[in-house]
PDB file of N, CA, C, O and CB in Angstrom:
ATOM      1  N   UNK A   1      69.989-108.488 -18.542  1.00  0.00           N
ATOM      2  CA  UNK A   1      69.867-108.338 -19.967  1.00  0.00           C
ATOM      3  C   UNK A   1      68.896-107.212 -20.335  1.00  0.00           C
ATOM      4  O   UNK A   1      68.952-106.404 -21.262  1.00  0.00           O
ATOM      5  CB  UNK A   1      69.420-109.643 -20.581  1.00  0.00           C
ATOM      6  N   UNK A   2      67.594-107.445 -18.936  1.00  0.00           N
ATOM      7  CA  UNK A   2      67.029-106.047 -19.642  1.00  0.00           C
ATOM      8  C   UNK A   2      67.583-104.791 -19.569  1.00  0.00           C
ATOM      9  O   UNK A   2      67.078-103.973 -20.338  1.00  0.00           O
ATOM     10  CB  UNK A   2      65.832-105.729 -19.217  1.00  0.00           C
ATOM     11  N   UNK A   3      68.365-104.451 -18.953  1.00  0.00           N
ATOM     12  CA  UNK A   3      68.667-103.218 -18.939  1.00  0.00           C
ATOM     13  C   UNK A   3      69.825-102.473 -20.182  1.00  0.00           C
ATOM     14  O   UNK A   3      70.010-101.268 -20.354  1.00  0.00           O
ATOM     15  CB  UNK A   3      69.111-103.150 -17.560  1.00  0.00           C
ATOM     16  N   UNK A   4      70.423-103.523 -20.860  1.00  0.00           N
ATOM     17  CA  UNK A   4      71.203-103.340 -22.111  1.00  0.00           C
ATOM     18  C   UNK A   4      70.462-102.624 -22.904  1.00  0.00           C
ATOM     19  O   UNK A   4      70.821-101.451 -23.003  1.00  0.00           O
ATOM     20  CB  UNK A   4      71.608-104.523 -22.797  1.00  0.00           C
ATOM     21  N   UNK A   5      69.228-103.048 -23.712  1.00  0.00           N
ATOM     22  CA  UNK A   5      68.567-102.650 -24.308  1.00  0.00           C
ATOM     23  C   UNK A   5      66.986-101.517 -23.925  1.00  0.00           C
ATOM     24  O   UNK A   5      66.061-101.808 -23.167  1.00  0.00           O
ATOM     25  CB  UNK A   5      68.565-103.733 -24.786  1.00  0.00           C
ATOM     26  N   UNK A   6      67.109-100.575 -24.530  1.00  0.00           N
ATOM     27  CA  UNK A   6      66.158 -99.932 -24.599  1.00  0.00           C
ATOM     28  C   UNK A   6      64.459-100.297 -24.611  1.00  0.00           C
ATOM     29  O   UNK A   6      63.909-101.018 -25.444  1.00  0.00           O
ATOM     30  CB  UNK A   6      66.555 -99.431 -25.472  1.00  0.00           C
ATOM     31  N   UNK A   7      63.821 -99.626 -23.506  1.00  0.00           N
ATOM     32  CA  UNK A   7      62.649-100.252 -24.075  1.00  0.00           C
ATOM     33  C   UNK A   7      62.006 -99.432 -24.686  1.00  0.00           C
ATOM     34  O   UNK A   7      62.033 -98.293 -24.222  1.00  0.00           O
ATOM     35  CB  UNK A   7      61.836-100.846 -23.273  1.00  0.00           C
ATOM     36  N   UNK A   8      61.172 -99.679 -25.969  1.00  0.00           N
ATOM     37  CA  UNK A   8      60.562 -99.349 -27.026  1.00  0.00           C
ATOM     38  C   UNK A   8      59.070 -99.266 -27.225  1.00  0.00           C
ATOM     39  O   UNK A   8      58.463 -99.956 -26.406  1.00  0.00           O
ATOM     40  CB  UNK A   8      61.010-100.054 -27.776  1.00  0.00           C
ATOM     41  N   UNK A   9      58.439 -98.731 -27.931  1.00  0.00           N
ATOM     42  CA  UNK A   9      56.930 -99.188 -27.988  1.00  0.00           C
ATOM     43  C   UNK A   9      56.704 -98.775 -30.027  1.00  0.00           C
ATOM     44  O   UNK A   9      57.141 -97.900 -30.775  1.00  0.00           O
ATOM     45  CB  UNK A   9      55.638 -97.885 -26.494  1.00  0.00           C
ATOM     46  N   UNK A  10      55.781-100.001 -30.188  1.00  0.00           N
ATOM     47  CA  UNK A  10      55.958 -99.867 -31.866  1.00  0.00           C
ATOM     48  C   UNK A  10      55.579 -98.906 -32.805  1.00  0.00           C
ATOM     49  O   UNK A  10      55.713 -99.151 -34.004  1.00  0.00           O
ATOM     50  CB  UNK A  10      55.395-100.778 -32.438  1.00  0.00           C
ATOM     51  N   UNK A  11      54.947 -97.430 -32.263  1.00  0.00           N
ATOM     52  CA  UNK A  11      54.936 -96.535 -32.451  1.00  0.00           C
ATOM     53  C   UNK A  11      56.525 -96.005 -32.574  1.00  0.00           C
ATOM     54  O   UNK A  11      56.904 -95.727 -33.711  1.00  0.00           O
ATOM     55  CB  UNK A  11      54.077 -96.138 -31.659  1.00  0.00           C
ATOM     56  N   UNK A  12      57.214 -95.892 -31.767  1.00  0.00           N
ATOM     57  CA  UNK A  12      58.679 -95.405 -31.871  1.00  0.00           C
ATOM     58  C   UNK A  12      59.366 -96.173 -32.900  1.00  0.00           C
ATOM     59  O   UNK A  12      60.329 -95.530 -33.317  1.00  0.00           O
ATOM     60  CB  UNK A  12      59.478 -95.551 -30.525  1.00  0.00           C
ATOM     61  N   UNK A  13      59.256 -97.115 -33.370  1.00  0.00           N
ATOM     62  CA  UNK A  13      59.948 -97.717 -34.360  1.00  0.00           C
ATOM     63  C   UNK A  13      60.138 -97.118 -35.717  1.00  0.00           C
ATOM     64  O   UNK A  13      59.415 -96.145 -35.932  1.00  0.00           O
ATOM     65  CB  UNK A  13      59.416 -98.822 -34.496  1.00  0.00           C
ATOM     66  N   UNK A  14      60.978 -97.490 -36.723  1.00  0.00           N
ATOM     67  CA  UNK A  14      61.294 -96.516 -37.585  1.00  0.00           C
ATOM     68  C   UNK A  14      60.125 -96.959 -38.603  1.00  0.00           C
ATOM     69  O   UNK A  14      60.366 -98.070 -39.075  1.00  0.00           O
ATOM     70  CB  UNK A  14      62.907 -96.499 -38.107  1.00  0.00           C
ATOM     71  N   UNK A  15      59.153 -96.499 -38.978  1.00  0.00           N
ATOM     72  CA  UNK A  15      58.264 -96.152 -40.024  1.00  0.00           C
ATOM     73  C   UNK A  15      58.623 -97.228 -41.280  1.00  0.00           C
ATOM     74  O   UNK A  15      59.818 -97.382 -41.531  1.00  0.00           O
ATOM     75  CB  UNK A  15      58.474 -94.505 -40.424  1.00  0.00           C
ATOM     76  N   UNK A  16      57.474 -98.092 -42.200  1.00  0.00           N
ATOM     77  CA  UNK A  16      57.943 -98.552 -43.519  1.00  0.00           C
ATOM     78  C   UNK A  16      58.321 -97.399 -44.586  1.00  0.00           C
ATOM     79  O   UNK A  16      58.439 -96.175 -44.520  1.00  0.00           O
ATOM     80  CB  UNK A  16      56.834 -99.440 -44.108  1.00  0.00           C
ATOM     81  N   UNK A  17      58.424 -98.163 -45.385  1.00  0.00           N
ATOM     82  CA  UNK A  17      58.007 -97.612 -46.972  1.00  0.00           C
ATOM     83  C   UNK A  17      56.888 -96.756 -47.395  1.00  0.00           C
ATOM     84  O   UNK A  17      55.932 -97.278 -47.969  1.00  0.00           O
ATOM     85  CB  UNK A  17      57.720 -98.693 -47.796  1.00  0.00           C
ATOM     86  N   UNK A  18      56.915 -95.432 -47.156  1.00  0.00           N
ATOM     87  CA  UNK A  18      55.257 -95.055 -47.339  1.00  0.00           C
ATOM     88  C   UNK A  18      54.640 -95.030 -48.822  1.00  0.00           C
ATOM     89  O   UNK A  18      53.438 -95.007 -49.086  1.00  0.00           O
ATOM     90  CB  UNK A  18      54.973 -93.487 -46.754  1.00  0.00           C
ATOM     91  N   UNK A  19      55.968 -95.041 -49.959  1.00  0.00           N
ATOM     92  CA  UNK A  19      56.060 -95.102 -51.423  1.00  0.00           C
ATOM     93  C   UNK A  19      55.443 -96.747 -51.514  1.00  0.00           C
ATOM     94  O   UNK A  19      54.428 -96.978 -52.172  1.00  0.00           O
ATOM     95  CB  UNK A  19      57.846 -94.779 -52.095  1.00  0.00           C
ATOM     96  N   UNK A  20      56.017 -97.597 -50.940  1.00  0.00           N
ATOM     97  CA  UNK A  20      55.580 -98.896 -51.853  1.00  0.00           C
ATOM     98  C   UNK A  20      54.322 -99.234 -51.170  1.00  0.00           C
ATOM     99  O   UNK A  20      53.610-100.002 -51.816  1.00  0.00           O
ATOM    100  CB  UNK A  20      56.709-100.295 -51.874  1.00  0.00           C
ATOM    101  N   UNK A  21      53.755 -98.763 -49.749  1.00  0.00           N
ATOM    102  CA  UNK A  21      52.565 -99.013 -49.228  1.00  0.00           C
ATOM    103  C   UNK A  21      51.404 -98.763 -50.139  1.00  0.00           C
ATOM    104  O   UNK A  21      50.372 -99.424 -50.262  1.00  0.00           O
ATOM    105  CB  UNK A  21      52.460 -98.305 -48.097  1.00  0.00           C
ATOM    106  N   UNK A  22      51.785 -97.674 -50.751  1.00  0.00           N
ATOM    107  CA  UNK A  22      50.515 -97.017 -51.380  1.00  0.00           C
ATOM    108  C   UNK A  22      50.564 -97.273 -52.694  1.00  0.00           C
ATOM    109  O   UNK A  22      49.478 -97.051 -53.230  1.00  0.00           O
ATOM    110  CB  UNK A  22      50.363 -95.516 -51.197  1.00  0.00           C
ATOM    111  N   UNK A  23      51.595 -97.743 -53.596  1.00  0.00           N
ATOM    112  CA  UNK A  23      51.817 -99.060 -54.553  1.00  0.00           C
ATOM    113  C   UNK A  23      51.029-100.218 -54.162  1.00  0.00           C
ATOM    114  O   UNK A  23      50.054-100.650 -54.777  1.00  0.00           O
ATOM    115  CB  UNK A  23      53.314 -99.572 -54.552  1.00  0.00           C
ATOM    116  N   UNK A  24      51.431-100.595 -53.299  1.00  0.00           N
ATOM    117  CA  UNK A  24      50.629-102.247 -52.647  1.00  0.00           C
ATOM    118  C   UNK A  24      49.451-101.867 -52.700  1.00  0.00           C
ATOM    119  O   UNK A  24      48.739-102.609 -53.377  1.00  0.00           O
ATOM    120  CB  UNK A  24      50.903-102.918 -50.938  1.00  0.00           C
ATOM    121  N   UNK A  25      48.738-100.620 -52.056  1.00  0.00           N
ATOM    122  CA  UNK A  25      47.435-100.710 -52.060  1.00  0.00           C
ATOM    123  C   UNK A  25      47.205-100.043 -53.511  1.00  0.00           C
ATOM    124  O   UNK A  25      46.080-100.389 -53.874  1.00  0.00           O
ATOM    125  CB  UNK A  25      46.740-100.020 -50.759  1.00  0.00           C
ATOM    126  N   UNK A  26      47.534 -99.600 -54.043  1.00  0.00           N
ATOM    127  CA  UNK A  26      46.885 -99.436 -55.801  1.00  0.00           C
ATOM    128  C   UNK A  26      47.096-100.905 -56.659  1.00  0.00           C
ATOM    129  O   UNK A  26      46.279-100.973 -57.577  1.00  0.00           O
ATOM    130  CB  UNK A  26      47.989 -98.007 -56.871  1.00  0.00           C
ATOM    131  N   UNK A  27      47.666-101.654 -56.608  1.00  0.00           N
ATOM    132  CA  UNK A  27      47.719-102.792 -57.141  1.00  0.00           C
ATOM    133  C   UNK A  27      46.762-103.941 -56.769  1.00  0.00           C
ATOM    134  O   UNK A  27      46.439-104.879 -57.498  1.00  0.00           O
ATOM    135  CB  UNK A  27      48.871-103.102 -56.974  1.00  0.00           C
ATOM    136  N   UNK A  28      46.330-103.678 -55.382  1.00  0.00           N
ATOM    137  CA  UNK A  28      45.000-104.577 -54.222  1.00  0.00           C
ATOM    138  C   UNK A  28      44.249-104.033 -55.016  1.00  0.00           C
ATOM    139  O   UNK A  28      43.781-104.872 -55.786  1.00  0.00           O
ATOM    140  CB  UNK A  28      44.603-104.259 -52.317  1.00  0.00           C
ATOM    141  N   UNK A  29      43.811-102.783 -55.261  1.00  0.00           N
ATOM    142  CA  UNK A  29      42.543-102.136 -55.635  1.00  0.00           C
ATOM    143  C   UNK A  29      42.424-102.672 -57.423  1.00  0.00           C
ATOM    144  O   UNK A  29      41.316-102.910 -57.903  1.00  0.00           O
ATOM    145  CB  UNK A  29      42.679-100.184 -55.322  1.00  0.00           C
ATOM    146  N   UNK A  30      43.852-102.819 -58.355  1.00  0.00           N
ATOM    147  CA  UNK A  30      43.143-103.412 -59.405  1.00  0.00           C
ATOM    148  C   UNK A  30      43.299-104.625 -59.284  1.00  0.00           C
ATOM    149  O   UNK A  30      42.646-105.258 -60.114  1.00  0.00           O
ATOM    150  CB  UNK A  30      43.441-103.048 -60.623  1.00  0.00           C
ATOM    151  N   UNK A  31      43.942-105.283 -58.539  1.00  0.00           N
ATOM    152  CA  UNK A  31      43.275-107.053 -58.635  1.00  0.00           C
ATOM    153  C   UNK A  31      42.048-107.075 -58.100  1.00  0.00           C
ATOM    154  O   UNK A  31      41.394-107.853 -58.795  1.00  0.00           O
ATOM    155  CB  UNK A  31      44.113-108.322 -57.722  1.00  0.00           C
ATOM    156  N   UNK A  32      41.354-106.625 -57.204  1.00  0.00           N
ATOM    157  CA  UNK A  32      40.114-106.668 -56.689  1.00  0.00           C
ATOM    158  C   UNK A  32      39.093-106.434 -57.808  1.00  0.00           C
ATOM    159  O   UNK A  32      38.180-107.166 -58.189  1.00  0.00           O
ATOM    160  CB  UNK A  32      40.004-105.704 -55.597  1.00  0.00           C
ATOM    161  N   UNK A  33      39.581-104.920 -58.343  1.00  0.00           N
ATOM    162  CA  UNK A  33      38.582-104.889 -59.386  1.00  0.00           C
ATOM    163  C   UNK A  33      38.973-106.048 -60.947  1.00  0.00           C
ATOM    164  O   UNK A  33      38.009-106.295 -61.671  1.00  0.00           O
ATOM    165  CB  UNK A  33      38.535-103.098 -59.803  1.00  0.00           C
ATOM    166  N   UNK A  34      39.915-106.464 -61.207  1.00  0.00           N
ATOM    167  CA  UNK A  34      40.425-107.421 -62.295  1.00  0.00           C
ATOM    168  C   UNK A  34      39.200-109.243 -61.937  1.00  0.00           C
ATOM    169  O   UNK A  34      38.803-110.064 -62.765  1.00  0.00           O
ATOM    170  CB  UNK A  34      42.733-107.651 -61.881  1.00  0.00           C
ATOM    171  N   UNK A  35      38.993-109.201 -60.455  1.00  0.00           N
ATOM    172  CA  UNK A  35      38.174-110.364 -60.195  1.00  0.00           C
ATOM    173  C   UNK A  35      36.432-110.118 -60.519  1.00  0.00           C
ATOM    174  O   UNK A  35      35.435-110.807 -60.306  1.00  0.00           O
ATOM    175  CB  UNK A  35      38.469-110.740 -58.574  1.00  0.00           C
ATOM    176  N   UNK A  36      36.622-109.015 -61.025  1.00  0.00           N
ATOM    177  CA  UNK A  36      35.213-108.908 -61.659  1.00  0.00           C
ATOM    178  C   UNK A  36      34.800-109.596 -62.618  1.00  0.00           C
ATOM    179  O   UNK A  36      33.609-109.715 -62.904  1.00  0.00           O
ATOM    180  CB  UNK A  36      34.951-107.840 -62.093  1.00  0.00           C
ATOM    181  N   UNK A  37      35.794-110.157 -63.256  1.00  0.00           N
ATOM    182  CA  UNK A  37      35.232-111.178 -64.704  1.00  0.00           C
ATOM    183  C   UNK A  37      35.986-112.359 -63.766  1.00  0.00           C
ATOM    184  O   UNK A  37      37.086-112.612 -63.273  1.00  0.00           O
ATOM    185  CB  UNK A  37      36.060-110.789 -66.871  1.00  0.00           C
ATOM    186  N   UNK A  38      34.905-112.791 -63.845  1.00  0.00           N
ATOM    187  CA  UNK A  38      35.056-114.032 -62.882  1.00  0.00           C
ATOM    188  C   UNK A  38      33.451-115.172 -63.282  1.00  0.00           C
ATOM    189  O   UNK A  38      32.369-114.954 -63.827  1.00  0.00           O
ATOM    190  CB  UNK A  38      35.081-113.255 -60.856  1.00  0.00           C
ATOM    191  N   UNK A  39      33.994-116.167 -62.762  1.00  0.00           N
ATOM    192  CA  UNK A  39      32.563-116.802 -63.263  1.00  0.00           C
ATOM    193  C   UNK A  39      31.470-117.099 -61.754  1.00  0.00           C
ATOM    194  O   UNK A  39      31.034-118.111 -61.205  1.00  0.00           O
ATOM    195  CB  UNK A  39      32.985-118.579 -64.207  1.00  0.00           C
ATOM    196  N   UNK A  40      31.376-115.851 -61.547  1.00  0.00           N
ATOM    197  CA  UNK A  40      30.152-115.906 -60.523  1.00  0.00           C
ATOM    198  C   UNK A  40      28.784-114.899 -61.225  1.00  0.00           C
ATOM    199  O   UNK A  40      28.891-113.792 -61.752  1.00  0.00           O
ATOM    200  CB  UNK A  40      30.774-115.164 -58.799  1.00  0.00           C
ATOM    201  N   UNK A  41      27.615-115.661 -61.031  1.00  0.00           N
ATOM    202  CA  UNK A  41      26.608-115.237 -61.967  1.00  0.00           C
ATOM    203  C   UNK A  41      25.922-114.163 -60.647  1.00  0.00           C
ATOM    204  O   UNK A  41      25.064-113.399 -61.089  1.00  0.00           O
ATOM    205  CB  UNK A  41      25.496-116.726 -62.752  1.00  0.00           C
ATOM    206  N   UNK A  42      26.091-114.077 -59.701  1.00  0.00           N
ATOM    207  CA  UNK A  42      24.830-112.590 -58.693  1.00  0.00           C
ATOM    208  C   UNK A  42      26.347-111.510 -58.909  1.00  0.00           C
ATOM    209  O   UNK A  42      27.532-111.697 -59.186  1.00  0.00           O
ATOM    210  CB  UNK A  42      24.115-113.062 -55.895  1.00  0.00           C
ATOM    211  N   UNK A  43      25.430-110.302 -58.584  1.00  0.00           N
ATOM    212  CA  UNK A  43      25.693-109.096 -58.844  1.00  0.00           C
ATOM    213  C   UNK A  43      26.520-108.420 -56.880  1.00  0.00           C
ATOM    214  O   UNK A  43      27.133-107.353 -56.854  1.00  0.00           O
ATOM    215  CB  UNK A  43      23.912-108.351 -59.576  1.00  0.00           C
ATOM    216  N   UNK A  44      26.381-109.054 -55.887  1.00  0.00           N
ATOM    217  CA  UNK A  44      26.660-108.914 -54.573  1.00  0.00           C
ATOM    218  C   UNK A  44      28.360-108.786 -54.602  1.00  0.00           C
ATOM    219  O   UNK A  44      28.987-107.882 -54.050  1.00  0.00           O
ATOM    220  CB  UNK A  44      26.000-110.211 -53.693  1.00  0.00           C
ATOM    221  N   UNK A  45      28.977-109.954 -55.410  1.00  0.00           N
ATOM    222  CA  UNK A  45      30.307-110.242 -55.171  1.00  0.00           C
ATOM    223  C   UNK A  45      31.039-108.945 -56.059  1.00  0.00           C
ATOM    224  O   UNK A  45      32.135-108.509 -55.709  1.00  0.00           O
ATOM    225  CB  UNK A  45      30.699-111.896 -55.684  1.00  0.00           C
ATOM    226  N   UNK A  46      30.337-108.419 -57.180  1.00  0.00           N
ATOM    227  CA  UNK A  46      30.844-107.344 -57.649  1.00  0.00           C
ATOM    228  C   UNK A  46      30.429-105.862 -56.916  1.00  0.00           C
ATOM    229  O   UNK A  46      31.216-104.921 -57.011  1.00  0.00           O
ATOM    230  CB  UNK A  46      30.494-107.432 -59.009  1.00  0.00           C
ATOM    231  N   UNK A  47      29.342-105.736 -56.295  1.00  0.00           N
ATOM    232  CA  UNK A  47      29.480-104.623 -55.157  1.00  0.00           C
ATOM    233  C   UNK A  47      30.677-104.524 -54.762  1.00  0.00           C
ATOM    234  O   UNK A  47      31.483-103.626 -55.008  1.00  0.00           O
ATOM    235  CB  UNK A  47      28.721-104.806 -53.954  1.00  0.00           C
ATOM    236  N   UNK A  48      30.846-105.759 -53.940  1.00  0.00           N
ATOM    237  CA  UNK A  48      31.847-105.825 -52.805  1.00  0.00           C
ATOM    238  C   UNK A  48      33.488-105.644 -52.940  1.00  0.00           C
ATOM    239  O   UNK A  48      34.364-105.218 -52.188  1.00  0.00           O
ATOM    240  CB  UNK A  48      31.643-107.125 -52.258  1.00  0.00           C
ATOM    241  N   UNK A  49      33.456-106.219 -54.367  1.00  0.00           N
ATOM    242  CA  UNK A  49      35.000-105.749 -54.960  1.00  0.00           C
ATOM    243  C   UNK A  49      35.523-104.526 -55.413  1.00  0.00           C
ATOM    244  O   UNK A  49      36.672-104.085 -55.405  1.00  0.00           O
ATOM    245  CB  UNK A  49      35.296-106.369 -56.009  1.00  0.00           C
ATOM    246  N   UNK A  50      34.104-103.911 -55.939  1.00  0.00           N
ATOM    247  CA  UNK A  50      34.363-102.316 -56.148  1.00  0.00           C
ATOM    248  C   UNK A  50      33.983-101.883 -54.888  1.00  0.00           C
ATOM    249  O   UNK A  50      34.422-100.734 -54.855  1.00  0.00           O
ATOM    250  CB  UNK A  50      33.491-101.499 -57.367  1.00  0.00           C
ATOM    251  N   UNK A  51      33.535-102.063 -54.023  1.00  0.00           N
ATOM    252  CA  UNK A  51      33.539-101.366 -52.658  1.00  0.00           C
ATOM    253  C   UNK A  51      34.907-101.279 -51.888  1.00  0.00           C
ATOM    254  O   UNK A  51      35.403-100.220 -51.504  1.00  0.00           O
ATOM    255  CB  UNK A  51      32.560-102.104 -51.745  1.00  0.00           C
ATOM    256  N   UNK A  52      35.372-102.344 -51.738  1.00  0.00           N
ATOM    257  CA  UNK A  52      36.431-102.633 -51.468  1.00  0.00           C
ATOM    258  C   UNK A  52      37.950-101.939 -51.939  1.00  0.00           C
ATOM    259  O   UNK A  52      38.750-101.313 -51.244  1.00  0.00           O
ATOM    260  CB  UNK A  52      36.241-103.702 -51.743  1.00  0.00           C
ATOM    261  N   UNK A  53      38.031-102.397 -53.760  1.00  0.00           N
ATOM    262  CA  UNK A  53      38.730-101.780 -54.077  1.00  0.00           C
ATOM    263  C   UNK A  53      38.852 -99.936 -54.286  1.00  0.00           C
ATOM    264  O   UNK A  53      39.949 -99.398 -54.435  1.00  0.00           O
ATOM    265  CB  UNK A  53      38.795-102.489 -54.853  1.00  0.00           C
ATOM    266  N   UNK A  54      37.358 -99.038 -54.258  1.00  0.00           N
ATOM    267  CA  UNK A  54      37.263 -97.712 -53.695  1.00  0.00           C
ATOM    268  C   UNK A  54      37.258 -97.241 -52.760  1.00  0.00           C
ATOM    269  O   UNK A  54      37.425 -96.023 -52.697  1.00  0.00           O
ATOM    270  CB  UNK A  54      36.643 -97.264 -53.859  1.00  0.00           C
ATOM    271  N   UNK A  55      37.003 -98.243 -51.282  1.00  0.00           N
ATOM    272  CA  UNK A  55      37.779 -98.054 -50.260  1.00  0.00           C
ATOM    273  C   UNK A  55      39.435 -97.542 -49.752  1.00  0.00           C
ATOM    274  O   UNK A  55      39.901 -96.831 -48.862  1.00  0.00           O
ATOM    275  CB  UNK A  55      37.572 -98.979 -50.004  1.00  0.00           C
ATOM    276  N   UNK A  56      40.026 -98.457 -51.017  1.00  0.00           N
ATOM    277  CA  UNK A  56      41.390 -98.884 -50.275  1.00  0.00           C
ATOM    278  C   UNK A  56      41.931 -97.282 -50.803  1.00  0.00           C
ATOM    279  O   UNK A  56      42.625 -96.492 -50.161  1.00  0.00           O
ATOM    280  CB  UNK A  56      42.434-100.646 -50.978  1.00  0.00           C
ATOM    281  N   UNK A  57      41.239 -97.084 -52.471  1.00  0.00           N
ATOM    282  CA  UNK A  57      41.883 -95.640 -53.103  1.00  0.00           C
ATOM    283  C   UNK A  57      41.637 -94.241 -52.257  1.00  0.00           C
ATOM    284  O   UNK A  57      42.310 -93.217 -52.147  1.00  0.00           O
ATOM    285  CB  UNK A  57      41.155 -95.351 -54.651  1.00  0.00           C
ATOM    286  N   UNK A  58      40.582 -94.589 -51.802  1.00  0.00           N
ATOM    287  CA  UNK A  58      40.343 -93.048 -50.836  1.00  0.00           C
ATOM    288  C   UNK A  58      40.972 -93.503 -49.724  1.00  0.00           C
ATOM    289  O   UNK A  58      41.790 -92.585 -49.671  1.00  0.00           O
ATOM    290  CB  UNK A  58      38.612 -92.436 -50.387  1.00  0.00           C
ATOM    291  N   UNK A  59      41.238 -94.160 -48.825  1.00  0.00           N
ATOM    292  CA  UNK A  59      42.563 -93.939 -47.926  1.00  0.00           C
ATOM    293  C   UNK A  59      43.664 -93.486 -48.632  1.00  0.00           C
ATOM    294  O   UNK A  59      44.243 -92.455 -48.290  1.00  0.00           O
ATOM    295  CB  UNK A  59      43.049 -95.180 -47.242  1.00  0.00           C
ATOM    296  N   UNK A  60      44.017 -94.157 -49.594  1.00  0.00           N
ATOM    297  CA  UNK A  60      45.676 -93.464 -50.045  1.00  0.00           C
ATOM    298  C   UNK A  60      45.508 -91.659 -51.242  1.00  0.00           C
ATOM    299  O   UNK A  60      46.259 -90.739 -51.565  1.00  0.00           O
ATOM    300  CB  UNK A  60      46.719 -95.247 -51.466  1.00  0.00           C
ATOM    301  N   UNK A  61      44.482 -91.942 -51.416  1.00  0.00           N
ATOM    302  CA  UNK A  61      44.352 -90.359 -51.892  1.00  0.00           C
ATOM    303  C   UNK A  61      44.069 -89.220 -50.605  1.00  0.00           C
ATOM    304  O   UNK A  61      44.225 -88.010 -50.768  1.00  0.00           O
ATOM    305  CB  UNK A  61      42.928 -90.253 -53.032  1.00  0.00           C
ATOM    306  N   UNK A  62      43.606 -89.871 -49.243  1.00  0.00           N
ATOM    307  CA  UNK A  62      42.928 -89.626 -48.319  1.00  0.00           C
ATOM    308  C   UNK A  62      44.286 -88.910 -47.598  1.00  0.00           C
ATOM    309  O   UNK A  62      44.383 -87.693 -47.442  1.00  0.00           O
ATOM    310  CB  UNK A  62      42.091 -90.892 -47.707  1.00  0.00           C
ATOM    311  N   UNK A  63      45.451 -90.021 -47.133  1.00  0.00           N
ATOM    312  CA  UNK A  63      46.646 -89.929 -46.766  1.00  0.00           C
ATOM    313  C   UNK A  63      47.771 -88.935 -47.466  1.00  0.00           C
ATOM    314  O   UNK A  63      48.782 -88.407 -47.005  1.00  0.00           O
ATOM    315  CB  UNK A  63      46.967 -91.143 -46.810  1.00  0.00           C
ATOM    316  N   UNK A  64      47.015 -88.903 -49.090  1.00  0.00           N
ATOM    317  CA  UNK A  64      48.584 -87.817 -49.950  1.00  0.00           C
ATOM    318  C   UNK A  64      47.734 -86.632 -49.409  1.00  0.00           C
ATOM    319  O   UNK A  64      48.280 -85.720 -48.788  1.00  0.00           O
ATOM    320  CB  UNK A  64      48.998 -87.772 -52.354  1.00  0.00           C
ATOM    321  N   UNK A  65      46.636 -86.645 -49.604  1.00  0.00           N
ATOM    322  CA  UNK A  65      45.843 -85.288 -49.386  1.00  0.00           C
ATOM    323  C   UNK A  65      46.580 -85.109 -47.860  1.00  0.00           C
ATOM    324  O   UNK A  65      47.682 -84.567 -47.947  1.00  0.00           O
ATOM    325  CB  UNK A  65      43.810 -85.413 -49.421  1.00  0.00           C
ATOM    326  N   UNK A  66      46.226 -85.418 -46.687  1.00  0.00           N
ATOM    327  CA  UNK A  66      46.789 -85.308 -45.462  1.00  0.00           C
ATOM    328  C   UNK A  66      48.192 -84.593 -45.046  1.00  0.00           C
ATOM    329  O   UNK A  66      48.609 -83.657 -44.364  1.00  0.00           O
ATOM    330  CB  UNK A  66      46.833 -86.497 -45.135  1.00  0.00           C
ATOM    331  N   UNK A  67      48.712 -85.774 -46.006  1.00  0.00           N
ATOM    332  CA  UNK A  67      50.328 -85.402 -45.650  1.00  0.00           C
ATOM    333  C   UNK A  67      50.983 -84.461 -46.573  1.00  0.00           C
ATOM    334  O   UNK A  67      52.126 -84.027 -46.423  1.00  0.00           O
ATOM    335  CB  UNK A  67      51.287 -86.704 -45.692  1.00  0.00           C
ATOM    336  N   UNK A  68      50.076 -84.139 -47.665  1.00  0.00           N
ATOM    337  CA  UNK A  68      50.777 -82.781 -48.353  1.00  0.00           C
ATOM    338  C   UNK A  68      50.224 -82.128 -47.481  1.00  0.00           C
ATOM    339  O   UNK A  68      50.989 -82.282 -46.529  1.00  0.00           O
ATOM    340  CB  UNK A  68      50.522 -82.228 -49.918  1.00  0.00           C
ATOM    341  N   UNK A  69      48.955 -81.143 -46.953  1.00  0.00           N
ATOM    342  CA  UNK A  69      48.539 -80.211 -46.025  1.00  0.00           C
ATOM    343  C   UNK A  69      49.722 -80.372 -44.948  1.00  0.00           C
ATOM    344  O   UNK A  69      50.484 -79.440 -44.692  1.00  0.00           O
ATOM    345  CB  UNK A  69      46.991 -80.495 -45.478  1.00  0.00           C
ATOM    346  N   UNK A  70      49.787 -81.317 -44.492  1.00  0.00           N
ATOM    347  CA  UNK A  70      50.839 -81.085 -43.029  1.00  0.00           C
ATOM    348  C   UNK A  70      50.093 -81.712 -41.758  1.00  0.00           C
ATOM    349  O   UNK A  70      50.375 -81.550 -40.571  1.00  0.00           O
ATOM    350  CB  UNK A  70      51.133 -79.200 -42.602  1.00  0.00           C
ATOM    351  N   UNK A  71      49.195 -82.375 -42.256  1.00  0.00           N
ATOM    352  CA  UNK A  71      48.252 -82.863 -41.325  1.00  0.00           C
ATOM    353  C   UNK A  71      48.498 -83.550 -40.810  1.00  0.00           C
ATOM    354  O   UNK A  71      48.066 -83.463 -39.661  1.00  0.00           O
ATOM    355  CB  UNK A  71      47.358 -83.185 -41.521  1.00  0.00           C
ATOM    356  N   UNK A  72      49.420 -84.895 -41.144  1.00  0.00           N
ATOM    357  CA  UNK A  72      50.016 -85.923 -40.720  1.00  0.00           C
ATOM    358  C   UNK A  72      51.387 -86.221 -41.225  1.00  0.00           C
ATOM    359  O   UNK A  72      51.796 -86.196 -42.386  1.00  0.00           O
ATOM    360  CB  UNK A  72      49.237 -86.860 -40.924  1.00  0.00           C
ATOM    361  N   UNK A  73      52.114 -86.554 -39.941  1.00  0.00           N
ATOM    362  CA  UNK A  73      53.899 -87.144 -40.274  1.00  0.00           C
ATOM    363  C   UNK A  73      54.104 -87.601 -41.314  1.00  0.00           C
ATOM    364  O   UNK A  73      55.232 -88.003 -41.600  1.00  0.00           O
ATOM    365  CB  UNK A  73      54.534 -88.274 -39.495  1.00  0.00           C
TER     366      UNK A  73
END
């Protein structure tokens, strides 16, 4: 049976959605920041959500920047 099929590694596989990835992560980044009105009274949990959610935006501004230059597939 193994020899029917090809063997593969998940790098070779065909690539997602790179349009709705970076949808998904702009929509993470405003629910993250949307949990800011929340009823927690310290100031730590709102660091962490805007950290978080300005994290996720500079990867995907990080990635258009990239892949318009030619930098990456």
């Amino acid at each position: 049976m193994a020899g029917s099929e090809p063997v593969t590694s998940p790098d070779q596989h065909k690539p997602g959605h790179r349009k709705s990835g970076r949808i998904g992560a702009v929509l993470t980044a405003l629910a993250l920041l949307a949990m800011i009105c929340g009823n927690h009274e310290g100031r730590v949990e709102d660091v962490w959500l805007v950290g978080l959610a300005a994290l996720l935006l500079i990867i995907v501004i990080g990635d258009a920047v990239l892949r318009r230059n030619g930098l990456r597939s």
